[in-house]
C-alpha positions in Angstrom: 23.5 -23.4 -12.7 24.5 -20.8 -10.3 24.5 -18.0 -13.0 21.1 -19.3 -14.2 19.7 -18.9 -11.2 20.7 -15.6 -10.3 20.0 -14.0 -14.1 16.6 -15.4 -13.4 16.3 -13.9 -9.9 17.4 -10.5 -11.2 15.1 -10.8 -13.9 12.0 -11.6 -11.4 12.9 -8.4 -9.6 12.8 -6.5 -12.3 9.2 -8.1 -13.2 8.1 -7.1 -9.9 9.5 -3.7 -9.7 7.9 -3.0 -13.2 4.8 -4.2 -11.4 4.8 -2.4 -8.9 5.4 1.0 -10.7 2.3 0.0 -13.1 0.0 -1.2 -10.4 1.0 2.8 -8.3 0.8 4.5 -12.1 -2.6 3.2 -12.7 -4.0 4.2 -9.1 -3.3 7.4 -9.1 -4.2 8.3 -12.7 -7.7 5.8 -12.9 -10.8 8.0 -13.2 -12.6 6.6 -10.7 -11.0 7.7 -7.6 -12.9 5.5 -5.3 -12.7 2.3 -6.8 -8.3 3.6 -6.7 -8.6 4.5 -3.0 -10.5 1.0 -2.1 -7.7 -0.7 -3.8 -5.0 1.3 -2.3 -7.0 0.3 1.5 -6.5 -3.0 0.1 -2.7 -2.8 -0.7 -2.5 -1.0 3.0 -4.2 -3.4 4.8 -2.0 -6.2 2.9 1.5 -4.3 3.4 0.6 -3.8 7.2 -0.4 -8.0 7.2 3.2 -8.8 6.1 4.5 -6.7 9.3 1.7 -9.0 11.2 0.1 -5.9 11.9 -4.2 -6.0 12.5 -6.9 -3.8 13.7 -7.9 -5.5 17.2 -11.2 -6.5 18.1 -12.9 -3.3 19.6 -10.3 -1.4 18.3 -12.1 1.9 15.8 -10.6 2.4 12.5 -8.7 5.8 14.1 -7.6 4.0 16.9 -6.0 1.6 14.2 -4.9 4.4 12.1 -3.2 5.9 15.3 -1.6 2.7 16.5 0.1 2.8 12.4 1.0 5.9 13.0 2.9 5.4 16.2 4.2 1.8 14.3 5.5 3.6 11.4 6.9 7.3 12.1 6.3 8.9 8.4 8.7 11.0 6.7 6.5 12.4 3.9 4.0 14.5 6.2 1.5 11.6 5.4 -0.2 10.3 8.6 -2.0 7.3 8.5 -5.6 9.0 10.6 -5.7 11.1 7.3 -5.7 8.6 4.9 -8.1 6.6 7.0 -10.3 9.3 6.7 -9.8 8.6 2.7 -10.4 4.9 3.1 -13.7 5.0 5.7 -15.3 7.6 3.3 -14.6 5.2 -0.1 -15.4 2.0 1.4 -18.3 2.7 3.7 -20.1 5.8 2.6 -23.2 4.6 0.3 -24.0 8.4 -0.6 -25.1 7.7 -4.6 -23.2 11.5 -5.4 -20.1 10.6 -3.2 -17.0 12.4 -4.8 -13.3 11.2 -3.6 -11.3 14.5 -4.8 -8.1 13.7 -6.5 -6.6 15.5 -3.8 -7.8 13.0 -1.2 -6.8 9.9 -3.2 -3.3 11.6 -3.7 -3.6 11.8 0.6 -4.3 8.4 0.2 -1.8 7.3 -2.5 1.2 8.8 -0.4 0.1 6.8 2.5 -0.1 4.1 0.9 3.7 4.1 -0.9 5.5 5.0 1.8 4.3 2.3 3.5 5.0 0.0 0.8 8.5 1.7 1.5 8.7 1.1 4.2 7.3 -2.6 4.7 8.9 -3.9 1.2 11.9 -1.8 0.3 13.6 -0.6 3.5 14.0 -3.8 4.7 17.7 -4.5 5.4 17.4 -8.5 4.9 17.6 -8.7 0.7 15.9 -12.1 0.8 12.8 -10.7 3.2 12.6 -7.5 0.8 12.5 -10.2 -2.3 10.0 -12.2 -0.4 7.7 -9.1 0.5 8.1 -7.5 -2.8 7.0 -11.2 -4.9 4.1 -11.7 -2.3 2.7 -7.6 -3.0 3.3 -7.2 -6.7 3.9 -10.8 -8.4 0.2 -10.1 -10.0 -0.9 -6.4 -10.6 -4.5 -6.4 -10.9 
């Protein structure tokens, strides 16, 4: 029973890891760059829920996007104000011509995964990382 259950945890991990890797593949390769940076806000905003982590009332989005940064010191280079440049201009612009470069989604991308790395994958508890990697990628839409 024991060997059953842990041949079918491993095999859930490796579900959700393949996942994962599909859901970032298709984000940063997806033509349409703004629908791929509103999903990635989405994934943010859901990675930075699971650290119990929301904008406060009053609080502006670079406020928020500071407070993140401060949070969660960033090792890539990638600060969260930069991205959330990215995410305001996808989500709330209503310009008919607006244009999210690749280069601002790619901003936007490497926000986005090293938070997921640091919210799903460097956590040091293996049954909290399990739990946090099932909840983020058990369904890749």
């Amino acid at each position: 029973v024991i060997a059953i259950a842990v041949t079918s945890l491993t095999a859930l991990k490796k579900r959700l890891r393949s996942n994962e890797k599909k859901l970032f593949s298709r984000l940063i390769s997806d033509s349409n760059t703004q629908a791929s940076v509103r999903k990635l806000l989405r994934i943010t905003l859901r990675l930075l829920s699971l650290e119990r982590v929301k904008k406060s009332v009053g609080e502006t989005p670079v406020q928020f996007a500071q407070r993140i940064d401060e949070l969660y010191p960033n090792e890539s280079g990638v600060d969260c104000v930069e991205a959330m440049v990215v995410f305001e201009k996808a989500e709330f612009s209503k310009a008919d011509n607006l244009v999210i470069t690749d280069d601002e989604r790619k901003l936007a991308f490497d926000f986005t995964k090293a938070l997921s790395k640091i919210v799903v994958h460097d956590v040091k508890n293996p049954v909290v990382r399990f739990i946090r990697s099932y909840v983020m990628f058990r369904k890749i839409k």
